[in-house]
N, C-alpha and C positions, 0 to 999 in steps of 0.2 A: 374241212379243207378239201372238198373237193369239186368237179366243173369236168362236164362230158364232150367228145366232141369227134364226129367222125367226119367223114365228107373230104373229097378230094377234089376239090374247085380252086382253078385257077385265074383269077382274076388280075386287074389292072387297074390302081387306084391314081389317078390322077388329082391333084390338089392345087389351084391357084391360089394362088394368097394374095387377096385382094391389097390397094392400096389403102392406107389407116385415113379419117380424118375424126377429129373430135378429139379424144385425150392424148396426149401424147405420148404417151406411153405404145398406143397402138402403129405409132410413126415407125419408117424405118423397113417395113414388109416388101422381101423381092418374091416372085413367081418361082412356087418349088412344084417340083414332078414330084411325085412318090412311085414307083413302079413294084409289083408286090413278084416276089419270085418266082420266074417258071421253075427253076430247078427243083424247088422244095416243096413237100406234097401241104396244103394245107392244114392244120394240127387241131383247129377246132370243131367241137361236135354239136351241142344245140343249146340255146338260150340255159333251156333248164337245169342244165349241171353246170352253170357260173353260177358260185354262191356266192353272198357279201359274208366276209366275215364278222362276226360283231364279239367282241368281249363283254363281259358283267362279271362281277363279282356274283360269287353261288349263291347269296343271300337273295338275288335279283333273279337268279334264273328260270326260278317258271313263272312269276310273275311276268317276265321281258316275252316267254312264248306265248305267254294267255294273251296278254295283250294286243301281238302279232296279229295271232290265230282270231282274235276277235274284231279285229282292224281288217285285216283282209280275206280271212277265211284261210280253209288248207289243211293241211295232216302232218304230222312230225311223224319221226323215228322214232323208236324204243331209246330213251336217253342212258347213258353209260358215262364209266369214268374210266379213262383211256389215256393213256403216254403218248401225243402226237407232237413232237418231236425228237428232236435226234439226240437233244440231252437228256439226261434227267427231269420227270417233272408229271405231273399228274391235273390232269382238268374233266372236269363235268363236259360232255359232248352232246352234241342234237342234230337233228336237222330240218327244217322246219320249207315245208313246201308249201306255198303260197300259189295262187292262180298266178298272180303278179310279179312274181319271182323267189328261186329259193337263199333261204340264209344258212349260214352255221354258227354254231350257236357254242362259245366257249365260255366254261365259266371255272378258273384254273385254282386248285386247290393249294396249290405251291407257286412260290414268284413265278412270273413268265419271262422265258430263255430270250433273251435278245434273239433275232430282233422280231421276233411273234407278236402280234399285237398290232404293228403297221401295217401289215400286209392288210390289201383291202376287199381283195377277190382272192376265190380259187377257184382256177378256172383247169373245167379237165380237157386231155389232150388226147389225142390217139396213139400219141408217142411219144413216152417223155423222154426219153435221149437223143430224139431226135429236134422236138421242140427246144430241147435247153440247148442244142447246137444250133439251132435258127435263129435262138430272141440273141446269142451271145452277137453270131455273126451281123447281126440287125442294130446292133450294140447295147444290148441290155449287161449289164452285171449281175453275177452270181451273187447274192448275199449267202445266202444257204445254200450249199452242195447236195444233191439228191442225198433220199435216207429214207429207210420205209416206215411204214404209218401199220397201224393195224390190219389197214382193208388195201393197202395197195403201196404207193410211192408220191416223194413228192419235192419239190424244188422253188424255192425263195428266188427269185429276180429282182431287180428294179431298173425300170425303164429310166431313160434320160430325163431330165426334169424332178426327180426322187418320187417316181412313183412306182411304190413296192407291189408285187401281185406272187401268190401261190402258182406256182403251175401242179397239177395230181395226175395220177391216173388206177385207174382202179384193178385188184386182181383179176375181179371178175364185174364186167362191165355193167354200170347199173343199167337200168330203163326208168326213166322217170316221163310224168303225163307233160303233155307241151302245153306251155305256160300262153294265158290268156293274154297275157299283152308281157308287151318284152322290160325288162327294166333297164335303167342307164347307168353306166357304172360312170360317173363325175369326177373329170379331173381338171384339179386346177394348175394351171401349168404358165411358168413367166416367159414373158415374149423370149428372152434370151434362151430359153430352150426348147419351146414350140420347135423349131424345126430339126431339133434330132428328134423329141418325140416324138415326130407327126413320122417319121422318117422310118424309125426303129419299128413302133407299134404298125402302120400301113403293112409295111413289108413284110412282119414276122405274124400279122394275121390274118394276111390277103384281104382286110381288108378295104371298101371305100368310103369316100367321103360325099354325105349326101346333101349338105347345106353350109357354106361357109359362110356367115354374116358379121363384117366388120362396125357392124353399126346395130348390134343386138342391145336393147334397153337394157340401163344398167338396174331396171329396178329388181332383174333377176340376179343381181349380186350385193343387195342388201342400199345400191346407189341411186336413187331415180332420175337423179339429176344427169348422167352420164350415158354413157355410151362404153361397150366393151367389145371384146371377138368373140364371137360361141361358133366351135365346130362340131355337126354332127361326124359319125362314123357309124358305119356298120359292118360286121362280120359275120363270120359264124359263133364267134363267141356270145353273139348280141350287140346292142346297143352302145357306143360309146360317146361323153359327150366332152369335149375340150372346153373351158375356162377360161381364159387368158386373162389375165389381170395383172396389177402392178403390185399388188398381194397388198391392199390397205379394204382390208374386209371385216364391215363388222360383224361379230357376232351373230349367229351360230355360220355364217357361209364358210366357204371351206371343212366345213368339219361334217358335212351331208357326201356319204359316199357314193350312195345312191338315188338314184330316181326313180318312183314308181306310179307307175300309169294304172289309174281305178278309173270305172264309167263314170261315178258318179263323184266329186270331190266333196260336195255340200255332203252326202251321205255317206263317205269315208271319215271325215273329221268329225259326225257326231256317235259312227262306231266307238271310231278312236277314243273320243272323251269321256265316252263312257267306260271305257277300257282302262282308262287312268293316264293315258296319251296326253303331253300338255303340246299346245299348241305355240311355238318360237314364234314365225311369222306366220301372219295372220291369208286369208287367201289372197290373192294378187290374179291379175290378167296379162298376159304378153305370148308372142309366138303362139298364137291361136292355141293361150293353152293355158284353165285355173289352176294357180298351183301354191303351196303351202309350205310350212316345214315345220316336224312334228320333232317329239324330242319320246322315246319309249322310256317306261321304266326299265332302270339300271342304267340308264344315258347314252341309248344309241337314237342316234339323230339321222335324219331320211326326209329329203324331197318327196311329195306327193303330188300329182299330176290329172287335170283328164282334161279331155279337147272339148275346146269352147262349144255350148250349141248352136247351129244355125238357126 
């Protein structure tokens, strides 16, 4: 449950929102600003302390990190079993640092506490009381009220649109090695909320937006035949990529929380497979970029990426 972040930059995220043509669903888009705040110091620290949370059952849990670890390479923690949350409750814990981004890795001994388990990130802050007073004022909701953890503090939100994220921060501040390519944390979000979320998260990350395409092939949502909206973002937290859809997605889309960017895809997918990695979708080409979608042992499911050769 945790995600580092220092840096005081103050930026200006500006966001048109093109007109829709193709599905109709994408109908209907007026021109939104986002303006990210002067008043508030920015809260995020560096790509590498945003983790993807993943769950498994204990029976799966080191095979789920061999696998990782042999998929993209990297070095873990010392693994424990640890109370991180604010009820009662006991889970196997990890943390598994990857060139390509890090994970944390829960595998809970006893039922898990609502609503743990949704959350998709934990992303660290340089100030949690001061961040959970930013995402509220930006309009995120508290699901979980701060509460300490073993190694530090930490706070449940969900942004507009139902998308949950951890905020942490640590006692004593880690230092992790900066990550070889940055990962995307994927959210799929319906036209009718896109603009408080684009709204909320802009503001409360400082960050911008680097690519709005209302006409993104849908064969990156499982549709070839279609057309959809994909926004990129970027912060200090990393990476972020908007979804927009009418949510009629099949199988495994929507359930990929991340994206991650490796040189080589032909040579990440036969890691993988040999790792015991089964392969959902098969690779694909769009947005100058092969990309696939893997499924780990214990059922964590992940976008994989690398830019087309010239």
């Amino acid at each position: 449950m945790r995600t580092t972040r220092y840096l005081i930059v103050t930026t200006v995220a500006t966001l048109l929102i093109y007109g829709s043509a193709g599905l109709s669903w994408l109908s209907g888009t007026t021109p939104l600003v986002v303006h990210a705040s002067t008043s508030t110091p920015n809260p995020g620290v560096a790509p590498q302390y945003d983790t993807t949370h993943v769950y498994v059952f204990p029976e799966d849990f080191d095979r789920f990190v061999a696998s990782l670890l042999a998929t993209f390479g990297g070095t873990t923690t010392k693994q424990g079993v640890f109370t991180v949350t604010p009820t009662p409750s006991s889970t196997m814990s990890q943390l598994v640092m990857t060139p390509v981004g890090t994970v944390s890795v829960f595998g809970f001994k006893t039922p898990v506490p609502y609503p743990f388990g949704a959350e998709r990130t934990g992303y660290l802050v340089t100030d949690l009381d001061g961040a959970t007073q930013s995402a509220v004022a930006d309009g995120a909701d508290v699901l979980v009220s701060q509460f300490n953890d073993p190694i530090g503090r930490d706070v449940v939100i969900q942004w507009p649109g139902g998308v949950n994220m951890q905020l942490y921060w640590h006692t004593t501040a880690p230092s992790y090695k900066a990550l070889q390519t940055i990962p995307e944390n994927r959210v799929y979000v319906s036209t009718n909320r896109l603009e408080a979320f684009l709204r909320s998260f802009l503001g409360f990350s400082h960050g911008k937006v680097v690519s709005d395409n209302p006409h993104a092939p849908g064969v990156e949502i499982g549709r070839p035949k279609d057309i959809y909206r994909r926004i990129r973002i970027e912060s200090n937290f990393g990476k972020l990529t908007v979804l927009v859809t009418d949510g009629h997605l099949p199988y495994p889309y929507g359930r990929e929380t991340t994206g991650y960017e490796v040189a080589n895809l032909t040579d990440t997918l036969a890691k993988a497979k040999a790792a015991g990695v089964e392969i959902l979708v098969a690779p694909y080409t769009a947005d100058q970029r092969n990309a696939a979608i893997l499924q780990f042992p214990g059922g964590y499911i992940a976008e994989v990426h690398s830019p087309v050769s010239n």
